[in-house]
C-alpha positions in Angstrom: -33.3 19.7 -9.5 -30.3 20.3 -7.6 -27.1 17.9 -7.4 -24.8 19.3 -5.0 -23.3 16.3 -4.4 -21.6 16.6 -8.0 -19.5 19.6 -6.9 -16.9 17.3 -4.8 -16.9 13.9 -6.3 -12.8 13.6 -6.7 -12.6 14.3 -2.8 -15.3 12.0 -1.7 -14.0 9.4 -4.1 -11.3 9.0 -2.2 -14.0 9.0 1.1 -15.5 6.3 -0.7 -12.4 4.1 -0.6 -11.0 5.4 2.6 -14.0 4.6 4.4 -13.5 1.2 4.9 -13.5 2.4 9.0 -17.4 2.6 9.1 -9.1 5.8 0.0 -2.8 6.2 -9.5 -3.5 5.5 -9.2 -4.6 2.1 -9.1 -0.9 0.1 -7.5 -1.8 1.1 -4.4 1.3 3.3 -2.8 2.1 2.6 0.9 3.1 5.4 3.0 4.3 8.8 2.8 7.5 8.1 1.3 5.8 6.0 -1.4 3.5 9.0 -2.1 6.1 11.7 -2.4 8.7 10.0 -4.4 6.3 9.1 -7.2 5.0 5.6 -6.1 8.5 4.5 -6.7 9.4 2.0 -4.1 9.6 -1.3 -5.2 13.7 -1.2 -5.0 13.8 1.7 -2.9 11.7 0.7 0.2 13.9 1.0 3.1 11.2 0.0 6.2 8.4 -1.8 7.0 5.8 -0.6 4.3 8.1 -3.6 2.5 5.0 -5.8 3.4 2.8 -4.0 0.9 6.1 -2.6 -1.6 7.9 -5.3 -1.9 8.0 -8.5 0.7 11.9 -9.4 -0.6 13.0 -5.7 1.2 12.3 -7.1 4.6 15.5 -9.3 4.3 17.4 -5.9 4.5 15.7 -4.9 8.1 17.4 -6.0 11.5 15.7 -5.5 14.8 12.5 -4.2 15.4 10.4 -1.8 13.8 6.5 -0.7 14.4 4.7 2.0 11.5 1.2 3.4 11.5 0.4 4.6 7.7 -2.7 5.2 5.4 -3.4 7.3 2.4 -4.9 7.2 -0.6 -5.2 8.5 -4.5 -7.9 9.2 -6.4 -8.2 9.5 -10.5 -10.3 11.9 -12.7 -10.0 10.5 -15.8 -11.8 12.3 -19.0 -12.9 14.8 -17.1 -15.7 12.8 -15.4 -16.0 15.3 -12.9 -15.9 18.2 -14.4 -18.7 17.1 -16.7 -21.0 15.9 -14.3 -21.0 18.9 -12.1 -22.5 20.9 -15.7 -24.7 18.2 -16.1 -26.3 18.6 -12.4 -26.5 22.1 -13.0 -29.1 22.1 -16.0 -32.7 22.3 -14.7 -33.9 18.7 -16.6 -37.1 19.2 -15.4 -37.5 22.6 -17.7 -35.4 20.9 -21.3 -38.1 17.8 -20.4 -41.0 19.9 -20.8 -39.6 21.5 -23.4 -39.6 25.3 -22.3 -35.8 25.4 -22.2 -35.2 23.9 -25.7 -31.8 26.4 -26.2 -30.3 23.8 -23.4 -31.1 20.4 -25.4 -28.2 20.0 -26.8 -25.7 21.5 -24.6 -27.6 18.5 -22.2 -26.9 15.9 -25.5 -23.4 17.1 -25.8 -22.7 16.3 -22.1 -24.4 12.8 -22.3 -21.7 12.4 -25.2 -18.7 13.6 -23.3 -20.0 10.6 -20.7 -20.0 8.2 -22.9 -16.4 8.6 -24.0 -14.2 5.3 -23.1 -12.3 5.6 -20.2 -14.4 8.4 -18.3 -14.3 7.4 -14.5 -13.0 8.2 -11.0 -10.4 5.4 -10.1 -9.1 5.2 -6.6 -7.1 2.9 -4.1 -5.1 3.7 -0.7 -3.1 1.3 2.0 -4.4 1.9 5.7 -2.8 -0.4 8.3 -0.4 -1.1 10.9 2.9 -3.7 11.1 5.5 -4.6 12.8 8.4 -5.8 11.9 11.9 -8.1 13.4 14.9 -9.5 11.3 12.4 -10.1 8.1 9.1 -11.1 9.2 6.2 -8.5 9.0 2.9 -9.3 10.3 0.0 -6.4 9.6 -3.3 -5.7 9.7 -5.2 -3.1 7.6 -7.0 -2.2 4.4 -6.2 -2.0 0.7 -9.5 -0.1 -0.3 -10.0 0.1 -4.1 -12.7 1.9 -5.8 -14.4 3.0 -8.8 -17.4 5.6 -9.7 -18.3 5.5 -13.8 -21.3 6.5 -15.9 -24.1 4.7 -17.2 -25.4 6.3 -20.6 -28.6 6.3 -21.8 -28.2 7.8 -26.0 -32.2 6.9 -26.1 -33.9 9.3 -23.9 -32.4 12.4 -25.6 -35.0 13.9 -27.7 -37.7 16.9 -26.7 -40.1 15.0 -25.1 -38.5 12.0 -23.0 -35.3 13.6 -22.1 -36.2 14.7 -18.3 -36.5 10.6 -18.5 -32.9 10.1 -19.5 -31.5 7.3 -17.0 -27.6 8.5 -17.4 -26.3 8.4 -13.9 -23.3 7.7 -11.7 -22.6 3.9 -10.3 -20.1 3.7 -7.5 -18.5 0.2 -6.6 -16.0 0.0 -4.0 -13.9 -2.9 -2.3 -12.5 -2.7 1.2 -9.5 -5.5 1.3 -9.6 -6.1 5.4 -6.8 -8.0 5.5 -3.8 -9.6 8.1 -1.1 -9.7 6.0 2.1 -11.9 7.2 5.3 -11.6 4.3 9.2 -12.5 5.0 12.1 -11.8 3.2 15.5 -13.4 3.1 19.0 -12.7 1.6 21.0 -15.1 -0.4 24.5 -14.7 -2.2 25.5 -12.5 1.0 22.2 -10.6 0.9 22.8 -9.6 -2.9 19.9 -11.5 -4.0 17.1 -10.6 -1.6 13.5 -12.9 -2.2 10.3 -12.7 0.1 6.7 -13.4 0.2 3.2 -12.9 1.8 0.4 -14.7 2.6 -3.2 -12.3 3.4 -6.2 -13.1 4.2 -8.9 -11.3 3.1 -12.4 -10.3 4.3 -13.5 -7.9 1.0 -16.1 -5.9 1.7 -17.7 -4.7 -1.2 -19.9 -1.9 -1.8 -22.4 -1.0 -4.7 -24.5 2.2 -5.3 -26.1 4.4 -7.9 -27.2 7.9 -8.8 -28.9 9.2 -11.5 -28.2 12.8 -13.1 -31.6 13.7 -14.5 -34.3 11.8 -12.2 -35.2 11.7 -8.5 -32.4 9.3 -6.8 -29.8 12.0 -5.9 -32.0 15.0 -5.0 -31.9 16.4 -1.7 -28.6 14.3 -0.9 -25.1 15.1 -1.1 -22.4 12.2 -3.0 -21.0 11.0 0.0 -25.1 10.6 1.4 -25.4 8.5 -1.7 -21.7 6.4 -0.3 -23.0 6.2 2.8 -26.4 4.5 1.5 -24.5 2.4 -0.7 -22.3 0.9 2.7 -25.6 0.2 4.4 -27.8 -1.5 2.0 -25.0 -3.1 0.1 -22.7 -4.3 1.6 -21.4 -8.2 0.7 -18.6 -9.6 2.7 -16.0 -12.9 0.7 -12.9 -14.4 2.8 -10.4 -15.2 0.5 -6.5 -15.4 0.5 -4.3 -13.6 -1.8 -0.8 -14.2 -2.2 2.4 -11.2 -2.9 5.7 -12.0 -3.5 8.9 -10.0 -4.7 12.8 -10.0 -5.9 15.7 -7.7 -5.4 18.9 -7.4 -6.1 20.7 -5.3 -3.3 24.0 -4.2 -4.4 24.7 -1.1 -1.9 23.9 2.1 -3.7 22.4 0.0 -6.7 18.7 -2.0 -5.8 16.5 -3.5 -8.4 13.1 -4.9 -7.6 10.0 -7.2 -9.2 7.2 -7.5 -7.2 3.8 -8.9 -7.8 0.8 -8.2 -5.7 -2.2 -10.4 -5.8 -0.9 -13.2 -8.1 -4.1 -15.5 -8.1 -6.4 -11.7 -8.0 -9.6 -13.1 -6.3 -12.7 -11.9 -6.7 -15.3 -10.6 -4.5 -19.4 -11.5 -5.0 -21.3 -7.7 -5.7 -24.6 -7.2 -4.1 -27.1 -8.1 -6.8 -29.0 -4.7 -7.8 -29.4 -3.1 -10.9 -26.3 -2.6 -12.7 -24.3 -4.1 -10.5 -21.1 -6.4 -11.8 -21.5 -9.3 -10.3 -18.3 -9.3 -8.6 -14.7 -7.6 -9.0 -11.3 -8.7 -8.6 -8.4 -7.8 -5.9 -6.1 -6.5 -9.1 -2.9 -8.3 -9.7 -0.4 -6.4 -10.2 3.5 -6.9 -11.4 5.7 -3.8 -11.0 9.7 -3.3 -11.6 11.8 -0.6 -10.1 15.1 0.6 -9.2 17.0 2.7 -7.2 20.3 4.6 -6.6 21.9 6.4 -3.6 23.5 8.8 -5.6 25.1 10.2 -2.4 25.4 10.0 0.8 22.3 12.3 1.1 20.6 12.1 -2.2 18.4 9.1 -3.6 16.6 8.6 -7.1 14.2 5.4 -8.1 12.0 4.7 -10.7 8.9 2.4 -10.9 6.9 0.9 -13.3 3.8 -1.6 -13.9 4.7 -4.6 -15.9 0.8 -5.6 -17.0 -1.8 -3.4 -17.3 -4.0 -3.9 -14.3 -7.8 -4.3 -14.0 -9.7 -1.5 -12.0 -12.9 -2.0 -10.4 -14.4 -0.3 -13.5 -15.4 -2.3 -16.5 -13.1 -2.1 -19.2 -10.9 0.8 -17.4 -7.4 -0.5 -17.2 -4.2 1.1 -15.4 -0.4 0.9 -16.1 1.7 3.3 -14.3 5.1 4.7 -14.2 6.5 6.9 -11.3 9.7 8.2 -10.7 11.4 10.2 -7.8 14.4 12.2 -5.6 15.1 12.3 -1.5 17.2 14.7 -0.5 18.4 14.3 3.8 19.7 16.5 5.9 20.1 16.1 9.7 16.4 15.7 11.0 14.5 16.0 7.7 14.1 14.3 4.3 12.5 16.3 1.4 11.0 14.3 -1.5 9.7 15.1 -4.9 8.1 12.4 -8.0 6.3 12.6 -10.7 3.7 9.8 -12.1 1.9 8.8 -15.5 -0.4 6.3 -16.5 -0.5 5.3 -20.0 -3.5 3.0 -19.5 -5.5 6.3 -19.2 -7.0 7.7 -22.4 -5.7 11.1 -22.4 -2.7 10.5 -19.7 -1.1 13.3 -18.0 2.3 13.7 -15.9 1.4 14.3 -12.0 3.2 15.3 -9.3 3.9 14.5 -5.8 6.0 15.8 -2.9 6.7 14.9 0.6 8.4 16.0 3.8 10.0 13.4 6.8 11.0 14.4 9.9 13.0 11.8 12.1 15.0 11.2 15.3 16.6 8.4 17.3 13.4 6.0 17.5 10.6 8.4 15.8 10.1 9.6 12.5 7.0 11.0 10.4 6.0 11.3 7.4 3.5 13.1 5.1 3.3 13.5 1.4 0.4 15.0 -0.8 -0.1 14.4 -5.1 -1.6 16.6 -7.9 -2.2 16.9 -11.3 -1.3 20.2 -13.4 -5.3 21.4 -14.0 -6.9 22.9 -10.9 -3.8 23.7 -8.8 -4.2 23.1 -5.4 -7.8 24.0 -5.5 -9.4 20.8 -4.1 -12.8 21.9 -5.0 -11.7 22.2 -8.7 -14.1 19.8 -10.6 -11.6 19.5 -13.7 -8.8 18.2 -11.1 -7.0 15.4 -12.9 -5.4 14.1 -9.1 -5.8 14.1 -5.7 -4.2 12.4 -2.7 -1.9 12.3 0.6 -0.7 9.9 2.7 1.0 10.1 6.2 3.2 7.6 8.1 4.4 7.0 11.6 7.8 4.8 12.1 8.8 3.5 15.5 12.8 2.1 14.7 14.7 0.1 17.5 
């Protein structure tokens, strides 16, 4: 059989949560100055994207301000990837019938590596727009999470049933369509800096499968399979979800708390074959701070508080980032780093970003990576992927 789909599954999990339109990383990061610093923005959020960082920023904003952002980060934890694509490659049909027996147990030995905890694709992005005057924010957007795991089967692994084993991909996905409406306000002078938001939610969510040795996936590619899932799938729950955020603001000096999705509500799965039932909008508590070094030079550090559900079962993730901007006249180069400890063999990754602004107009882009692959995007082994781009209308 052939499983092309498998070569490319850490880019199209990120298609899978990006494509909410018709994507670690699981705090989702909010524009390109999130991205390149690290994720680290909870104290250090100077616009807008306060509506998703942290609501109690938006007391520090005067006047108006309009921003245009999206991105997204995807996860290949264990090596999921990697391991799939050799799976796809072996020709099951020849182990089943036994004339390639010298491939049984390299095929047993992959099912294994599956079945290791932890092994999954985790994924989440912000997509939106807001504007923004003296502390309110009112958007509208996406906060697309999702998830694509294996299902083992240890039965069908001998000679004869093999070519019927039944391990596979599942692929579950929530679209968080939201309007989102936060304030923030100063006390104590503006030292003490407290805000809130109130979303409503229309979570869209998604459910699919694909198995390695059978039928399902032949002749399609992954993001066929995605596509399929959207159309057949689909199951749509309004509910609200509630942010809200500290800071202490003194000058040079900011430290931040915010928690995203406090009362995490879930969303009803279509009700197939190994589906979950439902999954949650994640709650999430993160800490950071911030220092302005100099004039031109910035540092911050962020950190989850909990360890936060993912929309995989029993896959966790609890994060710390960390990052530097450096400004000169026009531009503003950035450069982070990020871990999660909640993943079972955690790895440092990096990210780095590029802004370019003038009176009214700036932009902003910003990409992530982990150390195996490079910047080879078709690299199945890839630990991280992402990017993120903004566009910031100040006045």
């Amino acid at each position: 059989m052939t499983l092309r789909p498998l070569r490319l599954p850490l880019a199209a999990a990120v298609i899978l949560a990006a494509v909410a339109r018709p994507v670690f990383a699981q705090f989702p990061w909010a524009g390109a100055r999130a991205e390149g610093m690290g994720g680290a923005q909870v104290a250090a959020v100077a616009d807008n994207s306060a509506a998703w960082s942290d609501p109690a920023a938006l007391a520090s904003l005067k006047g108006w301000g309009v921003q245009l952002l999206g991105g997204g980060t995807a996860q290949n934890r264990n090596d999921l990837v990697g391991t799939l694509t050799g799976l796809a490659a072996l020709p099951w049909s020849d182990i089943g019938s036994g004339a390639r027996p010298d491939l049984l147990p390299v095929a047993i030995l992959g099912v294994a590596r599956l079945a290791r905890p932890g092994s999954a694709v985790i994924s989440s992005g912000v997509f939106g727009a807001v504007v923004s005057y003296d502390g309110f924010a009112f958007s509208i957007g996406d906060v697309p999470y999702a998830g694509i795991y294996p299902v083992i089967d240890l039965v069908h692994v001998h000679p004869g049933d093999i070519g019927q084993n039944q391990t596979g991909l599942s692929l579950v996905g929530l679209s968080a369509r939201e309007a989102r409406l936060a304030y923030g306000h100063g006390f104590l002078s503006g030292v003490l800096e407290v805000g809130g938001a109130i979303r409503y939610v229309s979570g869209v969510t998604y459910f699919g499968r694909c198995g390695v040795a059978d039928s399902s996936c032949q002749g399609q590619d992954l993001s066929e399979l995605i596509h399929d899932a959207f159309q057949q799938n689909a199951r749509t729950t309004n509910k609200f979800a509630f942010d809200a955020g500290v800071r202490a603001n003194f000058g040079i000096l900011k430290v931040g708390v915010m928690g995203a999705s406090l009362n995490q509500p879930t969303f009803t799965v279509a009700e197939v074959v190994g589906s979950p039932g439902s999954v949650p909008l994640p709650r999430q508590v993160r800490a950071g701070a911030s220092v302005d070094a100099l004039p031109f030079l910035s540092f911050a550090v962020d950190g989850d508080l909990i360890r936060s559900d993912t929309l995989v079962p029993n896959v966790q993730s609890q994060q710390i980032g960390g990052g530097v901007e450096f400004r000169i006249p026009l531009f503003a180069f950035r450069a982070g780093a990020t871990y999660d400890f909640a993943s079972v063999n955690p790895t440092w990754c990096y990210t780095a970003g590029v802004g370019f602004g003038i009176p009214l107009v700036s932009i902003d882009v910003a990409v992530n990576w982990g150390p195996t692959g490079g910047f080879n995007w078709q690299n199945p082994d890839r630990e991280m992927l992402g990017g993120a781009a903004s566009v910031k209308l100040h006045f």
